[in-house]
N, CA, C and O atoms as a GROMACS GRO file, in nm:
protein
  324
    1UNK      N    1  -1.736  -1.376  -2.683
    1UNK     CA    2  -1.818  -1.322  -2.789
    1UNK      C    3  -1.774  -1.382  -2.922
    1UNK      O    4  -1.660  -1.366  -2.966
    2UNK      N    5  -1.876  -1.458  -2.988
    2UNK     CA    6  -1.844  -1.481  -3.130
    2UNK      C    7  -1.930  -1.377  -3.189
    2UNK      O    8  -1.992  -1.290  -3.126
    3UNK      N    9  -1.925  -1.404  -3.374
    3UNK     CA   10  -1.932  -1.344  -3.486
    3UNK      C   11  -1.936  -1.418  -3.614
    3UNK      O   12  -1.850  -1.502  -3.640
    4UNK      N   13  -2.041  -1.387  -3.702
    4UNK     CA   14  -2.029  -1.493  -3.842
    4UNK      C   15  -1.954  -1.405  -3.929
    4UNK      O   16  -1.956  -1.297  -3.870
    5UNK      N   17  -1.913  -1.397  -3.997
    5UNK     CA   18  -1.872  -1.364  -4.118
    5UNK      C   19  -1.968  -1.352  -4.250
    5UNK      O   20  -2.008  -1.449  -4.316
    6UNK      N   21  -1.992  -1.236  -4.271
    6UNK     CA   22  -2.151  -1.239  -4.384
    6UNK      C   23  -2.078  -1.260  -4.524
    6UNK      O   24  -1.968  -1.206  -4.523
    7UNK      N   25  -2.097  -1.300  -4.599
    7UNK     CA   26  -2.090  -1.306  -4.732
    7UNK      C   27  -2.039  -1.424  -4.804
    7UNK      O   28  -2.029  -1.534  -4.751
    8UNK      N   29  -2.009  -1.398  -4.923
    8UNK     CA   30  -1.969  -1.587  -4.980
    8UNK      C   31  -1.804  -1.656  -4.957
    8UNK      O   32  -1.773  -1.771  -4.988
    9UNK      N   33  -1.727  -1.567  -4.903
    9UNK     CA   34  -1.617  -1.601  -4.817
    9UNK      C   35  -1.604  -1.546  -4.700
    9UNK      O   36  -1.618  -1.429  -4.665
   10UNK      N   37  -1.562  -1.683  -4.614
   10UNK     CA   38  -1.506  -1.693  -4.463
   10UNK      C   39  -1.351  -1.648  -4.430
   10UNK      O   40  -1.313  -1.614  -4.318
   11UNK      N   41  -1.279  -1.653  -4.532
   11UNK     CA   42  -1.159  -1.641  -4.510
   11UNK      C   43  -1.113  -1.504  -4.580
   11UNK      O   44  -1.154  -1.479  -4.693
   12UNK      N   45  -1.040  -1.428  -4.524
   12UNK     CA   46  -0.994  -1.302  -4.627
   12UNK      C   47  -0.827  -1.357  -4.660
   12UNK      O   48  -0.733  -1.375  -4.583
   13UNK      N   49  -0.843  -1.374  -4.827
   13UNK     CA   50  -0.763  -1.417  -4.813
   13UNK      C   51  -0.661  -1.304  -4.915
   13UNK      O   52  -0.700  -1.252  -5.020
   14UNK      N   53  -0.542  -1.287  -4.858
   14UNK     CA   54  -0.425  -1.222  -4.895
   14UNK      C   55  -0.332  -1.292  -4.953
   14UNK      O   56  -0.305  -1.407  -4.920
   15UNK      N   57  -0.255  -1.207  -5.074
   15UNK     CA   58  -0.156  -1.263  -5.127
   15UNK      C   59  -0.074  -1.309  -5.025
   15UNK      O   60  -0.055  -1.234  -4.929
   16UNK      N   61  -0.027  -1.408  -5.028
   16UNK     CA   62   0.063  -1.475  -4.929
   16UNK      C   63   0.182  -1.422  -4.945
   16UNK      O   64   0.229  -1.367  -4.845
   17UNK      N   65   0.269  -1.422  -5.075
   17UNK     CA   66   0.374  -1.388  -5.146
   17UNK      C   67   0.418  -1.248  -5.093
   17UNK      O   68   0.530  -1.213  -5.058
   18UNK      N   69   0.310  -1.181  -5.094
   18UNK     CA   70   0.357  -1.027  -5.052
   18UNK      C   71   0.317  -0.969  -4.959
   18UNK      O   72   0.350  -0.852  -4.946
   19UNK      N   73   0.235  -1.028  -4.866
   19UNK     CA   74   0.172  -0.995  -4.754
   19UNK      C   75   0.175  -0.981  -4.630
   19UNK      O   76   0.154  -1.098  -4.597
   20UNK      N   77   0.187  -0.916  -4.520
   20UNK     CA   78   0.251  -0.962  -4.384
   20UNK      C   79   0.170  -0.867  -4.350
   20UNK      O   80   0.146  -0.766  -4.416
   21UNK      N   81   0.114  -0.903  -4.221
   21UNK     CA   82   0.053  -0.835  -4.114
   21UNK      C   83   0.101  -0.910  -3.935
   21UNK      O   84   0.103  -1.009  -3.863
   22UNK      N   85   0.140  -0.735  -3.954
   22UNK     CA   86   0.223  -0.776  -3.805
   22UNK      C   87   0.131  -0.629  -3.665
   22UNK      O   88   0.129  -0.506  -3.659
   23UNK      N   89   0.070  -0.750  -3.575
   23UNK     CA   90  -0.004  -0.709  -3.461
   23UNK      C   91   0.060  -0.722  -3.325
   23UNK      O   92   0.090  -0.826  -3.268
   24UNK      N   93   0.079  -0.556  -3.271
   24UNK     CA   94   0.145  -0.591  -3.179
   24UNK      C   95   0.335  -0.520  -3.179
   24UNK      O   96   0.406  -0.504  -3.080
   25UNK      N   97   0.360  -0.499  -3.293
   25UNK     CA   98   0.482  -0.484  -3.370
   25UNK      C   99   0.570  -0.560  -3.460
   25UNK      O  100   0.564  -0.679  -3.491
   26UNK      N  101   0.632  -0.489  -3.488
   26UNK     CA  102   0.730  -0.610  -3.586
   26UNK      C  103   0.886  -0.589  -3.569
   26UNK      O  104   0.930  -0.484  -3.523
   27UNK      N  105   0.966  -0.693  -3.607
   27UNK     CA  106   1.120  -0.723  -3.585
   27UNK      C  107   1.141  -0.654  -3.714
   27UNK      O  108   1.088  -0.642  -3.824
   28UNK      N  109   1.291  -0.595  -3.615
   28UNK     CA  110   1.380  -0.530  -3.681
   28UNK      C  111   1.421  -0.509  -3.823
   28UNK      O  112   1.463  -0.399  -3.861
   29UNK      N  113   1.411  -0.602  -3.896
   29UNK     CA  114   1.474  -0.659  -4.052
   29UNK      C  115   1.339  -0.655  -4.085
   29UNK      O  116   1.324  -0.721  -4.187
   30UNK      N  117   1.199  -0.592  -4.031
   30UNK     CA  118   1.049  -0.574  -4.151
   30UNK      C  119   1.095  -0.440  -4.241
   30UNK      O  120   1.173  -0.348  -4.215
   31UNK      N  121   1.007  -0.469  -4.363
   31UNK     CA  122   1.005  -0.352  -4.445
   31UNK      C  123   0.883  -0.291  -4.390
   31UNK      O  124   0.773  -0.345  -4.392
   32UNK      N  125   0.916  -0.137  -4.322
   32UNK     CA  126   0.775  -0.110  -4.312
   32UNK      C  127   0.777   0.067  -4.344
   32UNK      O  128   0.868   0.141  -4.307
   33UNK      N  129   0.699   0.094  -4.394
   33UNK     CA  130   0.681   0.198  -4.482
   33UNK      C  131   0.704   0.357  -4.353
   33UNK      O  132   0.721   0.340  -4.232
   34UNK      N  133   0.698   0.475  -4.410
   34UNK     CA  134   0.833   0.524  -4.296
   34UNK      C  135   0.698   0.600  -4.185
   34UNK      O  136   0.707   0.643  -4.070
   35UNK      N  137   0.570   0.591  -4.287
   35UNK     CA  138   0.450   0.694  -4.220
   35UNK      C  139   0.400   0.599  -4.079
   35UNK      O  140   0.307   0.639  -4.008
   36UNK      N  141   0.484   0.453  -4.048
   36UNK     CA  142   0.437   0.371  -3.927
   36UNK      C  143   0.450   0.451  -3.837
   36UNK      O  144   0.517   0.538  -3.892
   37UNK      N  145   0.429   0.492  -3.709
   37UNK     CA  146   0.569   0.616  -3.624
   37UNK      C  147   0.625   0.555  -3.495
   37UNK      O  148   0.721   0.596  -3.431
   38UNK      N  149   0.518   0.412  -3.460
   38UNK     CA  150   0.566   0.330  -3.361
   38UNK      C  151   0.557   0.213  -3.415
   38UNK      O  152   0.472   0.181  -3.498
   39UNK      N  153   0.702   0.094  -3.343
   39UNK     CA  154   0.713  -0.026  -3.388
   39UNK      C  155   0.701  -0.140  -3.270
   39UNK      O  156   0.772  -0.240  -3.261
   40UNK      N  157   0.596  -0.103  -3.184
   40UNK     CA  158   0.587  -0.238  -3.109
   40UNK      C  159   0.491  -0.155  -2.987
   40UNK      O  160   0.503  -0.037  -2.956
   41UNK      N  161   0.378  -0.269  -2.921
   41UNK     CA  162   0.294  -0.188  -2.870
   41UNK      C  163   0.371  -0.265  -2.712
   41UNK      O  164   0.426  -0.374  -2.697
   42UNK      N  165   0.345  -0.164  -2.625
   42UNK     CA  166   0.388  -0.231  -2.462
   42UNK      C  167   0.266  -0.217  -2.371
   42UNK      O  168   0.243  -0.102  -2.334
   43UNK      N  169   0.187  -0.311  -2.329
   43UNK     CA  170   0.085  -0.312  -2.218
   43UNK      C  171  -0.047  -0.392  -2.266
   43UNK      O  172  -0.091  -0.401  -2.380
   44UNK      N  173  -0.101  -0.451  -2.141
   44UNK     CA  174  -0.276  -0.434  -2.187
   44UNK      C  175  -0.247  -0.569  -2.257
   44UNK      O  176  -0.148  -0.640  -2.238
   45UNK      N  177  -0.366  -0.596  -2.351
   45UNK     CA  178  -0.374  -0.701  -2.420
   45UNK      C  179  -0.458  -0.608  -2.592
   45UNK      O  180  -0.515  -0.503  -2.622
   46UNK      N  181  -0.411  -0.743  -2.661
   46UNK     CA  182  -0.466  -0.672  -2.783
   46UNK      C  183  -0.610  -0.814  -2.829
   46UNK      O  184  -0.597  -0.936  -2.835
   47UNK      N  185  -0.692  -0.756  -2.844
   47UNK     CA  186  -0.821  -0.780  -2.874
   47UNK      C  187  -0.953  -0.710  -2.996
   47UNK      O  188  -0.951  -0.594  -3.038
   48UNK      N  189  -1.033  -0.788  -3.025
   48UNK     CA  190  -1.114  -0.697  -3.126
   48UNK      C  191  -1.047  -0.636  -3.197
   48UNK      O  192  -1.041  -0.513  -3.190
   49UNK      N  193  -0.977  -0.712  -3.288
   49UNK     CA  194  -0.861  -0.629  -3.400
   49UNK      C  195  -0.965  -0.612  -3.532
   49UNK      O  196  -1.016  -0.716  -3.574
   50UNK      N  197  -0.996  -0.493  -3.593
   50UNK     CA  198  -1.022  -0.525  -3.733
   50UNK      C  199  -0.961  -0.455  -3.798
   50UNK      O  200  -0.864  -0.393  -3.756
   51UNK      N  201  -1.020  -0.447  -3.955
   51UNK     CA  202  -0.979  -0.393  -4.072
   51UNK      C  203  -1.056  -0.290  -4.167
   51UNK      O  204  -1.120  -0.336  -4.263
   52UNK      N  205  -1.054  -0.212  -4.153
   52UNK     CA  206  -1.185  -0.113  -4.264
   52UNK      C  207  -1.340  -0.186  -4.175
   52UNK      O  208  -1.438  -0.231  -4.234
   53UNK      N  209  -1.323  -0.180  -4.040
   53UNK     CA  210  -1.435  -0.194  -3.949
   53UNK      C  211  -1.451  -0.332  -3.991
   53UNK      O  212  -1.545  -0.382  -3.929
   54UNK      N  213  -1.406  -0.400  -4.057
   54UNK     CA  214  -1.427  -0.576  -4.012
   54UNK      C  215  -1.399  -0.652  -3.923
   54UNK      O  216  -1.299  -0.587  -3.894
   55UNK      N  217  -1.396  -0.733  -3.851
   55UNK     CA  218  -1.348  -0.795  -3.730
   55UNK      C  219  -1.248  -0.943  -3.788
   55UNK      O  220  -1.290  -1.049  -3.837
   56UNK      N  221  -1.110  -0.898  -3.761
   56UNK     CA  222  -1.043  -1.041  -3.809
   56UNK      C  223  -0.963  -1.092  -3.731
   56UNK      O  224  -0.899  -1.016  -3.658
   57UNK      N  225  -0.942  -1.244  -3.724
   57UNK     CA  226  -0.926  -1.344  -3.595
   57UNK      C  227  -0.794  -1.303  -3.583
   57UNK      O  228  -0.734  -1.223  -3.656
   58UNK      N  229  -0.752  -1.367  -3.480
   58UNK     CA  230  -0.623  -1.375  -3.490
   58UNK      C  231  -0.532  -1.517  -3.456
   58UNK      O  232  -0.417  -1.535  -3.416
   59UNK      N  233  -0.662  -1.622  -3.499
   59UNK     CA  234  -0.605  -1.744  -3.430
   59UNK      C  235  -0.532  -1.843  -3.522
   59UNK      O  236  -0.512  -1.957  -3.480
   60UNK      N  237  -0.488  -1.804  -3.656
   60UNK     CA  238  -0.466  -1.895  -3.751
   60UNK      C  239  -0.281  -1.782  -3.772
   60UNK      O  240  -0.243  -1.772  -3.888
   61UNK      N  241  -0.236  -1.749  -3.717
   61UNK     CA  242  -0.062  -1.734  -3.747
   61UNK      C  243   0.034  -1.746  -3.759
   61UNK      O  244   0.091  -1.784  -3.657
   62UNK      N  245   0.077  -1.736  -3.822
   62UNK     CA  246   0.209  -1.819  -3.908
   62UNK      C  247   0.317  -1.820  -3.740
   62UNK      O  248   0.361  -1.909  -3.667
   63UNK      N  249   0.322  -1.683  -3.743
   63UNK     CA  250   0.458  -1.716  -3.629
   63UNK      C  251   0.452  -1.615  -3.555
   63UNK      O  252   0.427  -1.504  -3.601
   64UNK      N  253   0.475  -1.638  -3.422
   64UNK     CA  254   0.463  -1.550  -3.318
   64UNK      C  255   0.618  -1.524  -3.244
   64UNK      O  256   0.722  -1.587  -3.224
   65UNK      N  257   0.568  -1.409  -3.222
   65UNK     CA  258   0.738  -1.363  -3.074
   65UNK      C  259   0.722  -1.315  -2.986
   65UNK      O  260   0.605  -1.283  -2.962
   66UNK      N  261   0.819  -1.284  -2.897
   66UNK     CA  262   0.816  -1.239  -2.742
   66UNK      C  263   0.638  -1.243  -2.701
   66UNK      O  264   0.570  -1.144  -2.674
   67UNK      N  265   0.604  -1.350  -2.704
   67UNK     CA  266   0.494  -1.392  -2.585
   67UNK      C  267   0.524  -1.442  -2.440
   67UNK      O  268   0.593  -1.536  -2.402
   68UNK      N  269   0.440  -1.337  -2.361
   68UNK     CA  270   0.473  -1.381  -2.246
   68UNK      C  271   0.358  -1.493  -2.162
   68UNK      O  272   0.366  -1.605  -2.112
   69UNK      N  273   0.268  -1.406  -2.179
   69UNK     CA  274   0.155  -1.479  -2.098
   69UNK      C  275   0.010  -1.470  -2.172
   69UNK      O  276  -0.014  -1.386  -2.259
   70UNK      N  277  -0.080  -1.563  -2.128
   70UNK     CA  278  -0.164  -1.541  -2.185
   70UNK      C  279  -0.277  -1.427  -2.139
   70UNK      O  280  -0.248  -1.349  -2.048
   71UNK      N  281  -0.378  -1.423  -2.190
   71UNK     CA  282  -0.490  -1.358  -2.154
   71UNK      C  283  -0.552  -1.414  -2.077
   71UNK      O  284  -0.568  -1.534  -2.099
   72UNK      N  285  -0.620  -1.353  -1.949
   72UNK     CA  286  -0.734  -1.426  -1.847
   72UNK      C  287  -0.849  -1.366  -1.938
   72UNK      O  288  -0.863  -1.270  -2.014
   73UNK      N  289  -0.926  -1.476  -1.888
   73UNK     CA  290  -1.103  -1.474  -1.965
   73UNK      C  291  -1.146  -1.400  -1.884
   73UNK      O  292  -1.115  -1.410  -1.766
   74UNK      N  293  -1.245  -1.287  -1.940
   74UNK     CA  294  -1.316  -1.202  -1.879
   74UNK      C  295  -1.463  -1.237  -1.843
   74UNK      O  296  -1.498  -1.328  -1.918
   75UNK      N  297  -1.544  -1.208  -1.776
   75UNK     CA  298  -1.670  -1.278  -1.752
   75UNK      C  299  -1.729  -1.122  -1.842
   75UNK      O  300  -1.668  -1.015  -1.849
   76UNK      N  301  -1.855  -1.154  -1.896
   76UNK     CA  302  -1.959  -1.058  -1.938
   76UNK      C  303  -1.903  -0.982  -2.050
   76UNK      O  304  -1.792  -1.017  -2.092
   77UNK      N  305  -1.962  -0.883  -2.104
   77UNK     CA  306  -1.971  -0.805  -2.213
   77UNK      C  307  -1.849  -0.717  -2.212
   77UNK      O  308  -1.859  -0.674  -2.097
   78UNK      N  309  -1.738  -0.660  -2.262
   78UNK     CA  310  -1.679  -0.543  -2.251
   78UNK      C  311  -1.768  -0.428  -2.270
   78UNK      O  312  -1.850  -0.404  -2.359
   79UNK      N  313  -1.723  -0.337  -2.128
   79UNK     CA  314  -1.773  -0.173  -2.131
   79UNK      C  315  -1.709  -0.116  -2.268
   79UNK      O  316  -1.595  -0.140  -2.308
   80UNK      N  317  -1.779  -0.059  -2.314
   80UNK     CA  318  -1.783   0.056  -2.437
   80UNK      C  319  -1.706   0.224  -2.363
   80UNK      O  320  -1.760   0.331  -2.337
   81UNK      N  321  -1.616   0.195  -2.355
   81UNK     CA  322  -1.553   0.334  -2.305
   81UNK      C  323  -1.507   0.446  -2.418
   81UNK      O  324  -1.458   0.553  -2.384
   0.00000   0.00000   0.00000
């Protein structure tokens, strides 16, 4: 499944300087504010991530960890459960 992006930017772009978004969890030494209540997700795959109901990629990231395997391609539409 693709998706366009409506409006006069394609890219959302974030202060770089102060910005971090971590999917999936984050290492030990992150600053992360205390209302998080879990720090790392275990199972499944993570997909269709958005933001304030936007849909944002996840294919452009700086740096990744503990990857194990990839995702198998699914044939057809995901069920709406």
């Amino acid at each position: 499944m693709s998706t366009v992006a409506r409006g006069t930017r394609a890219v959302f772009n974030w202060d770089q300087q102060n910005t971090v978004v971590y999917v999936g969890g984050f290492p030990p030494d992150a600053k992360i504010q205390s209302a998080v209540l879990y720090g790392s997700f275990d199972g499944g795959e993570i997909e269709d991530v958005t933001l304030n109901d936007i849909p944002i990629g996840l294919w452009n990231f700086k740096e990744a960890t503990a990857l194990t395997d990839g995702a198998v391609e699914r044939c057809g539409e995901k069920s709406s459960e």
